[in-house]
N, C-alpha and C positions, 0 to 999 in steps of 0.2 A: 724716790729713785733719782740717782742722777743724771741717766741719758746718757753716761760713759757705759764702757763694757766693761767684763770683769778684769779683763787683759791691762785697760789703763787704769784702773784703779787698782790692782794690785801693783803694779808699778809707781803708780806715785805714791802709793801706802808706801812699798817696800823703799823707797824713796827719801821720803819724810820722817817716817816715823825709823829713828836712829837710835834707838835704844833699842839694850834686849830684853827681854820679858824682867827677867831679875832687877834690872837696872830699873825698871820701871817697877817694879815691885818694891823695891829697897827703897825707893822714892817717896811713892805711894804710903810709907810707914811715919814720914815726916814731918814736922809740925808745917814746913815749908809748902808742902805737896795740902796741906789741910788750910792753911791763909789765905788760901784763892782760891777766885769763882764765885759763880752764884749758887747759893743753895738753896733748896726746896725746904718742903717741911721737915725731912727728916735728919736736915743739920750736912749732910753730905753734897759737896759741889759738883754740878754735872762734869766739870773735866776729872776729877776724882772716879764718880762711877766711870768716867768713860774708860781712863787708864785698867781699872780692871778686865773691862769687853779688850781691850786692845792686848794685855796679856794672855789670856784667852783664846784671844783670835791668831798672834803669834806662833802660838804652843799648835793650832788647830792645819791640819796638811789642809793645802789647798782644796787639793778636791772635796774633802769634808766642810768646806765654810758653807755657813746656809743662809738664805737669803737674808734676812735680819744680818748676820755678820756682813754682809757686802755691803748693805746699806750701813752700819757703822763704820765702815771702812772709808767709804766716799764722804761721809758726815767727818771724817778724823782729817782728810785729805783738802776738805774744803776748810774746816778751821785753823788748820796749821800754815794753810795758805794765806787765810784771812790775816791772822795775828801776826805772821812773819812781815807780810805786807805793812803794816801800821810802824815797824821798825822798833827797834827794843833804846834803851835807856843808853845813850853816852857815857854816861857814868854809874860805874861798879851793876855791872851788867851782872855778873857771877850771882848775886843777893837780888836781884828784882823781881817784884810779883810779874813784870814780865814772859823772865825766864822759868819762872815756877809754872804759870801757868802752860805755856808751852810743853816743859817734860810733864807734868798730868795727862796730857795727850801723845807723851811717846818720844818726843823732839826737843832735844838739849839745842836750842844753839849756838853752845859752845864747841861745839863737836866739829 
């Protein structure tokens, strides 16, 4: 748990994560969206699984999010943080595993 409330985490969610379901779905279809991350054993990168929770979560009214969803939510909030932080590629930003990994979790920063 993060120690935020749901009030700030849905606000830095609704925030951060700047894609719409689709957009992140259409993504998600990608070889782009599939190049990055780490994978586990079953070949699938956790910003991959996550983009799906996060379409999911999107699509989900508020008041129906269940705890597991909020805690993915503050985990989305914290990484998009984290990665934004580290600062993306100077050159040809559009094409970087930077930016790829970034929209797997919902957040184009071209946007």
């Amino acid at each position: 748990m993060s120690g935020k409330s749901h009030e700030q985490i849905w606000d830095e969610f609704r925030d951060l994560v700047n894609m719409a379901p689709k957009e992140i779905e259409d993504f998600l279809d990608t070889e782009q969206s599939r190049s990055v991350g780490d994978t586990g054993g079953d070949g699938e990168s956790t910003g991959h699984k996550s983009g799906k929770r996060i379409v999911e979560i999107k699509r989900t009214n508020k008041a129906d999010l269940s705890d597991d969803q909020w805690d993915h939510m503050a985990k989305v909030v914290g990484y998009i943080k984290r990665h934004k932080a580290q600062g993306g590629p100077e050159v040809d930003m559009a094409h970087s595993k930077w930016r790829y990994s970034l929209m797997n979790w919902g957040h184009d920063p071209m946007k």
